[in-house]
MDTraj code that builds the backbone (N, CA, C; nanometers):
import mdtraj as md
import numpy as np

residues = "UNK UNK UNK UNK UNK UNK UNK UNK UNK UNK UNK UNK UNK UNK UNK UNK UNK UNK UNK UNK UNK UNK UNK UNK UNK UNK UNK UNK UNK UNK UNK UNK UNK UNK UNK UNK UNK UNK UNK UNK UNK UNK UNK UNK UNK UNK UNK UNK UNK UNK UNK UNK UNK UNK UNK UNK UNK UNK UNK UNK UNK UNK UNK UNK UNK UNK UNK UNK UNK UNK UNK UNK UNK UNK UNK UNK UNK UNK UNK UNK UNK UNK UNK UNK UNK UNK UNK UNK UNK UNK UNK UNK UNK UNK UNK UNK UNK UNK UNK UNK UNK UNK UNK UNK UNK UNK UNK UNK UNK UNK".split()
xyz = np.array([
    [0.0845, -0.1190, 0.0000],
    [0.0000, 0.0000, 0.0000],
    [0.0885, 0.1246, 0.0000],
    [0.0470, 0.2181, -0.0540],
    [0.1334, 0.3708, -0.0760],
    [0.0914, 0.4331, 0.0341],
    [0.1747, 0.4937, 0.0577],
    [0.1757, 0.6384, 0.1642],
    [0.0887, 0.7390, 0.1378],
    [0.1282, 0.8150, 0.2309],
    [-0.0242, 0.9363, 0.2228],
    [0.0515, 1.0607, 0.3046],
    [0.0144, 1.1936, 0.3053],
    [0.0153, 1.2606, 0.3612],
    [-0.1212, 1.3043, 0.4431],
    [-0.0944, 1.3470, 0.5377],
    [-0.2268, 1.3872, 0.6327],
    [-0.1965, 1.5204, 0.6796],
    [-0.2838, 1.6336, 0.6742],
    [-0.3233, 1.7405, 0.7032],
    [-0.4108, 1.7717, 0.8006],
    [-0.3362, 1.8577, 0.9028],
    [-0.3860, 1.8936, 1.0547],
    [-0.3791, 1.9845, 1.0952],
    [-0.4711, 2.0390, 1.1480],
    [-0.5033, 2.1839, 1.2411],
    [-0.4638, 2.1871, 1.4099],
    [-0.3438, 2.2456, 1.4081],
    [-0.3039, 2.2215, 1.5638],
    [-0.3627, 2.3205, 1.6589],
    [-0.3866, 2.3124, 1.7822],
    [-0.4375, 2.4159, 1.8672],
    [-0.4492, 2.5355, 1.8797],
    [-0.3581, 2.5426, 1.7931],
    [-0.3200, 2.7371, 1.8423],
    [-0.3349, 2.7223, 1.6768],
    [-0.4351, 2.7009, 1.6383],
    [-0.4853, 2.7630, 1.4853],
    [-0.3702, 2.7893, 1.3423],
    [-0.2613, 2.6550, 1.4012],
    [-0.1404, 2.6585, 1.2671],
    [-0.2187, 2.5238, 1.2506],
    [-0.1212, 2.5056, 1.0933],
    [-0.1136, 2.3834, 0.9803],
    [0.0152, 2.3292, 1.0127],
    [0.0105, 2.1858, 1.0238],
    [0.1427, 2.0704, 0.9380],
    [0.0457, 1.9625, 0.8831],
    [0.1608, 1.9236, 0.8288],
    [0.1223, 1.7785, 0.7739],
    [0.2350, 1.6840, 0.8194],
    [0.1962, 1.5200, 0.8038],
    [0.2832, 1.4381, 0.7863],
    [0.2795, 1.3766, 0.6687],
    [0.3477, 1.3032, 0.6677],
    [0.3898, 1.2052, 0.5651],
    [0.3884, 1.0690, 0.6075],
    [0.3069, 0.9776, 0.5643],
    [0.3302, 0.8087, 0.6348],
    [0.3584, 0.7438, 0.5489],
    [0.3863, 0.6640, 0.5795],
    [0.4279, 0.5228, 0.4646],
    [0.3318, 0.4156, 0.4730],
    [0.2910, 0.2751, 0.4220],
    [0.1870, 0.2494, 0.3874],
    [0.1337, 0.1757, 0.5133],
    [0.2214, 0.1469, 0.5983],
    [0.1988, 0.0894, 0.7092],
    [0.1523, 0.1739, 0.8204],
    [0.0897, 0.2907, 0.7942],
    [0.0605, 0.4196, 0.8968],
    [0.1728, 0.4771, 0.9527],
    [0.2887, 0.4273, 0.9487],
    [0.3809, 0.4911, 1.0060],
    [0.4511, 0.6559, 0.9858],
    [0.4168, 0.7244, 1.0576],
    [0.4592, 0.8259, 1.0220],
    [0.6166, 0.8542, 0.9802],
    [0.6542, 0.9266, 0.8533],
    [0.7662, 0.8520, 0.8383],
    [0.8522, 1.0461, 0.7868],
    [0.7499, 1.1350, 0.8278],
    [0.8380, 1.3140, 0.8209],
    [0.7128, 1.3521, 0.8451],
    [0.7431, 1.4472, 0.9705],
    [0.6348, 1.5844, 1.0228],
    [0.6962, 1.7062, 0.9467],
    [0.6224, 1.7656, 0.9280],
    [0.6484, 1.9271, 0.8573],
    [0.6479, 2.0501, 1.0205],
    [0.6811, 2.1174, 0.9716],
    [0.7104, 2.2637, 1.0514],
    [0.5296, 2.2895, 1.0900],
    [0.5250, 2.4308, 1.1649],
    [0.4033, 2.4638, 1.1580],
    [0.3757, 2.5663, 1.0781],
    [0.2326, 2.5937, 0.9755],
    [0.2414, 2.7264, 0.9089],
    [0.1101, 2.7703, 0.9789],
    [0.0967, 2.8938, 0.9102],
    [0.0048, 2.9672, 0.9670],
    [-0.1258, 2.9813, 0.8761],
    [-0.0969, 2.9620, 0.7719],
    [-0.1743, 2.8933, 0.6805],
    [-0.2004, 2.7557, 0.6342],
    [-0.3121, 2.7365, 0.5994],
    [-0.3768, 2.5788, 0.5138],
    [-0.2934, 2.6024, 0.3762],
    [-0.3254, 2.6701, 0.3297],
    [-0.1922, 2.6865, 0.1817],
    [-0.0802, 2.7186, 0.2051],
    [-0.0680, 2.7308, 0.2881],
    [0.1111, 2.7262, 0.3535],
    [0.1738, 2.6046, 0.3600],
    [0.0320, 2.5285, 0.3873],
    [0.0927, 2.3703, 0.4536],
    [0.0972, 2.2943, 0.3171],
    [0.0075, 2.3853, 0.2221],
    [-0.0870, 2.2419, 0.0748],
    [0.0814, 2.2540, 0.0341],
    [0.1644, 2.4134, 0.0216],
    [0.2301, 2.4298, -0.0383],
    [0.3802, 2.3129, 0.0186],
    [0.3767, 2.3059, 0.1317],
    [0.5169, 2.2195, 0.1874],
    [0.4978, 2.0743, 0.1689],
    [0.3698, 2.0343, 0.1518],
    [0.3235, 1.9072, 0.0897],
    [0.3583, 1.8999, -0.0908],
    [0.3405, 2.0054, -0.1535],
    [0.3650, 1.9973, -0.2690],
    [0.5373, 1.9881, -0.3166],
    [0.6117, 2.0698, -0.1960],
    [0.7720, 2.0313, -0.1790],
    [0.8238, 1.9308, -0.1753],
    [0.7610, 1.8522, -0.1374],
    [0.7858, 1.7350, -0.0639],
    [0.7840, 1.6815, -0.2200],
    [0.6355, 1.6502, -0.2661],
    [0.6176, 1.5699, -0.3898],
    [0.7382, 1.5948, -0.4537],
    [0.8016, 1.7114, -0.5350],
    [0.9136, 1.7732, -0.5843],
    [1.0523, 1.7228, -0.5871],
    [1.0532, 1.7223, -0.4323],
    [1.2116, 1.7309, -0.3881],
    [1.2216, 1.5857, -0.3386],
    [1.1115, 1.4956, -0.2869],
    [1.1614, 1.3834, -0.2129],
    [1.2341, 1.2763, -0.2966],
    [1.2303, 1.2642, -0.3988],
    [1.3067, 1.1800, -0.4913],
    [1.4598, 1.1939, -0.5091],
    [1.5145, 1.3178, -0.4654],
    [1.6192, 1.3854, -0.4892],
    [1.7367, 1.3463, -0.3863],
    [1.8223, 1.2485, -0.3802],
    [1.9471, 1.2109, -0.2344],
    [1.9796, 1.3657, -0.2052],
    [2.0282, 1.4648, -0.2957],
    [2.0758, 1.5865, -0.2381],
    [2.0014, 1.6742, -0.1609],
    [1.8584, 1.6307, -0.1523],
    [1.8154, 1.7257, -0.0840],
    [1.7965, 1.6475, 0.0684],
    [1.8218, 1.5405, 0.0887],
    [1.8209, 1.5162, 0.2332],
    [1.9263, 1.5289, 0.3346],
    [1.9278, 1.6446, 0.4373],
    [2.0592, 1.6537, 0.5293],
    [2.0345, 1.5454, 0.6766],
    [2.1697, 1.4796, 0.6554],
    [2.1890, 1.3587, 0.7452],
    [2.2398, 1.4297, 0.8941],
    [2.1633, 1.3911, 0.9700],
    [2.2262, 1.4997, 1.1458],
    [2.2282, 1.3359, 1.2640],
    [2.2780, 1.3925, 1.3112],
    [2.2679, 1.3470, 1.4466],
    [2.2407, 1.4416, 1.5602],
    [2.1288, 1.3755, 1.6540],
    [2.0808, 1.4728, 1.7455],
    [2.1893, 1.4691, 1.9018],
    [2.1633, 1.5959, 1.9468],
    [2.2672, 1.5851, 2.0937],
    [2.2621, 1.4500, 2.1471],
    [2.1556, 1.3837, 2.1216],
    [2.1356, 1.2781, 2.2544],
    [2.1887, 1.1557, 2.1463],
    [2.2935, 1.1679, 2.0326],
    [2.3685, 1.0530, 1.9485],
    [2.2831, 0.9821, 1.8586],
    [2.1233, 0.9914, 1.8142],
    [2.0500, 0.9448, 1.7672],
    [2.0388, 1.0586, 1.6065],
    [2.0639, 0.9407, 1.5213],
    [2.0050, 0.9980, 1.3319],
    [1.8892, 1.0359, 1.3295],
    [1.9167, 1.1066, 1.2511],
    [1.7790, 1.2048, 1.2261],
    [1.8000, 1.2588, 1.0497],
    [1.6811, 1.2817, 1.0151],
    [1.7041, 1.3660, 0.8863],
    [1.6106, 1.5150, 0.8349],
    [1.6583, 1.5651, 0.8130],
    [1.5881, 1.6562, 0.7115],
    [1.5146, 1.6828, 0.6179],
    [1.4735, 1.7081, 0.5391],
    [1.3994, 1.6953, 0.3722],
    [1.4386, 1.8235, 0.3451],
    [1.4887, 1.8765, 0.2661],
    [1.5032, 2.0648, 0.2384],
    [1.4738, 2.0891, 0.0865],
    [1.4332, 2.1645, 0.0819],
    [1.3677, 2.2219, -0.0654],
    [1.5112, 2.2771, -0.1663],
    [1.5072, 2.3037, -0.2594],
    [1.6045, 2.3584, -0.3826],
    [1.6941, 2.4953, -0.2675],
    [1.5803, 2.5818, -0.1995],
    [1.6360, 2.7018, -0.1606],
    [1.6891, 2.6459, 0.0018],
    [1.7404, 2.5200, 0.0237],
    [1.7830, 2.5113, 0.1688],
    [1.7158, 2.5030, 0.2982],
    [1.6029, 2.5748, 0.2903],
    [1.4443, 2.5570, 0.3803],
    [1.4325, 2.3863, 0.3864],
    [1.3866, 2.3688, 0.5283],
    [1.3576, 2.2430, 0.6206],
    [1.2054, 2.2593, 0.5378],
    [1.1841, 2.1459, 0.4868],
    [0.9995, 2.0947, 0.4499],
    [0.9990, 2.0174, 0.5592],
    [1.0475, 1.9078, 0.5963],
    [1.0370, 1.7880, 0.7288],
    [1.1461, 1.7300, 0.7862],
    [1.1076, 1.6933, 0.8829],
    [1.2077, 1.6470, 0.9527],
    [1.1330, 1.5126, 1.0052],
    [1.2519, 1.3801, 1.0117],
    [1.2108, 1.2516, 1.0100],
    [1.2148, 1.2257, 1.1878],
    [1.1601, 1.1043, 1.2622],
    [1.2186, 1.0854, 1.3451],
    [1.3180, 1.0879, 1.4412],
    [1.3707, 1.0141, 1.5411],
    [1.5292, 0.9663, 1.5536],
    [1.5025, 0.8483, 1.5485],
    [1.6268, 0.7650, 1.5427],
    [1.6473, 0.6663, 1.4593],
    [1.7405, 0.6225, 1.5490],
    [1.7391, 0.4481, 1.5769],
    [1.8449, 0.3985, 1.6730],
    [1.9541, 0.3762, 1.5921],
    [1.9847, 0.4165, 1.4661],
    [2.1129, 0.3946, 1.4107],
    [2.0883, 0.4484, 1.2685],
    [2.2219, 0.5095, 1.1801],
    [2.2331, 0.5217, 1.0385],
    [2.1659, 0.4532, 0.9679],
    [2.1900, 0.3252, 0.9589],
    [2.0935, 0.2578, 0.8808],
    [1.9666, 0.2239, 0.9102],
    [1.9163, 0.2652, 1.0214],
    [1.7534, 0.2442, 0.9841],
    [1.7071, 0.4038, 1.0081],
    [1.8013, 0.5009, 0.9802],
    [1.7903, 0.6538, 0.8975],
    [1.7550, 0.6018, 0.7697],
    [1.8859, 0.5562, 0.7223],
    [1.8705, 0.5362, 0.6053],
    [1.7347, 0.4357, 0.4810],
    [1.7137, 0.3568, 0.5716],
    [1.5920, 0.3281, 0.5577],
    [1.4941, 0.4082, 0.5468],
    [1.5018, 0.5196, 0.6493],
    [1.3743, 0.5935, 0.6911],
    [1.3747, 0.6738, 0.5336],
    [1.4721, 0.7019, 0.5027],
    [1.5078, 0.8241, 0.3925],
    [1.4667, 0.7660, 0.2619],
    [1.4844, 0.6299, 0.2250],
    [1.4012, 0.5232, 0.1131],
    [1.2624, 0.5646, 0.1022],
    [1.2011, 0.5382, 0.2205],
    [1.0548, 0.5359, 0.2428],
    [1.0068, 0.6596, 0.2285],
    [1.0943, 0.7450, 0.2554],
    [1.0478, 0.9270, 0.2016],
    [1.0233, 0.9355, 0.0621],
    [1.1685, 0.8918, 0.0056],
    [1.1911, 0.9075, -0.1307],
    [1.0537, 0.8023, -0.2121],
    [1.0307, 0.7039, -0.1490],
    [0.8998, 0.6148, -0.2265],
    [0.8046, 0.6385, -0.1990],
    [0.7265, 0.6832, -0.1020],
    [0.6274, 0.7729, -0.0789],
    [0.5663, 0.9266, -0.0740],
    [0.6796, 0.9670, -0.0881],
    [0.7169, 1.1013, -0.0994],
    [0.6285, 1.2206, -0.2010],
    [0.6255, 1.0832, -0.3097],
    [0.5349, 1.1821, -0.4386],
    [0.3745, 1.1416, -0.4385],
    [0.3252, 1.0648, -0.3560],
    [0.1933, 1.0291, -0.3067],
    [0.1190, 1.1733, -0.3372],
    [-0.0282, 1.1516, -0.4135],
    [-0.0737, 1.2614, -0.4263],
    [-0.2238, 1.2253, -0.3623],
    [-0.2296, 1.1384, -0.2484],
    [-0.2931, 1.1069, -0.1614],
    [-0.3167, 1.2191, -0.0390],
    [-0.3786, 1.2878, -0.0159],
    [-0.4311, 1.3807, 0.1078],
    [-0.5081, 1.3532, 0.1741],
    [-0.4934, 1.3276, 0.2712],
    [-0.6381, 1.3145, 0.4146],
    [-0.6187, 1.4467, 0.4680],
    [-0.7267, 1.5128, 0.4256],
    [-0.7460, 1.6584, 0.5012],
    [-0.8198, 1.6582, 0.6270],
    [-0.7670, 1.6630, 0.7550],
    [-0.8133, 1.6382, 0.8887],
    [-0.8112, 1.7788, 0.9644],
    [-0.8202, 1.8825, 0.9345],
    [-0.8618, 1.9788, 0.9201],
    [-1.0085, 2.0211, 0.9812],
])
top = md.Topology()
chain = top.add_chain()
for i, resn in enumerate(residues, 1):
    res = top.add_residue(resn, chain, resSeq=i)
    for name in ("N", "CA", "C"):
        top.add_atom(name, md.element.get_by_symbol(name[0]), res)
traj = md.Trajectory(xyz[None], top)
């Protein structure tokens, strides 16, 4: 089954979305916008850029755990993945971006 993105209205009246993979797993949260077309628009980044190895920056967080990025053409964070008990199941995580990534699937929960 393909992935999906899902669209959400958080408390204090911003937008994100995620990104899951087909197993529900959430697999990149987005930032918060302040707009619903703020958010359609970082979902549409995603479709764009997730196919792309150069646009994903590889980190490690203070506490020694992988993590990744998604960043658009202009360097801007679209999502950021989990942490991850090791590189390679980052790297995994970063597959499942790139293959679900262009899903033009929306659950607007909104």
């Amino acid at each position: 089954m393909a992935g999906w993105f899902e669209l959400h209205k958080s408390t204090n009246n911003q937008f994100r979305f995620l990104l899951k993979a087909g197993n529900a797993e959430i697999i990149l949260n987005s930032e918060l916008y302040t707009t619903k077309s703020a958010a359609e628009n970082g979902i549409k980044s995603v479709q764009v850029n997730s196919a792309l190895d150069e646009r994903y920056e590889r980190k490690v967080a203070t506490n020694q755990k992988p993590f990744f990025n998604l960043k658009a053409a202009n360097h801007q964070v679209i999502g950021t993945s989990q942490m991850y008990a090791s590189e390679a199941s980052r790297e995994v995580g970063i597959a499942s971006v790139k293959s679900n990534g262009a899903s033009d699937k929306i659950k607007d929960l909104t």
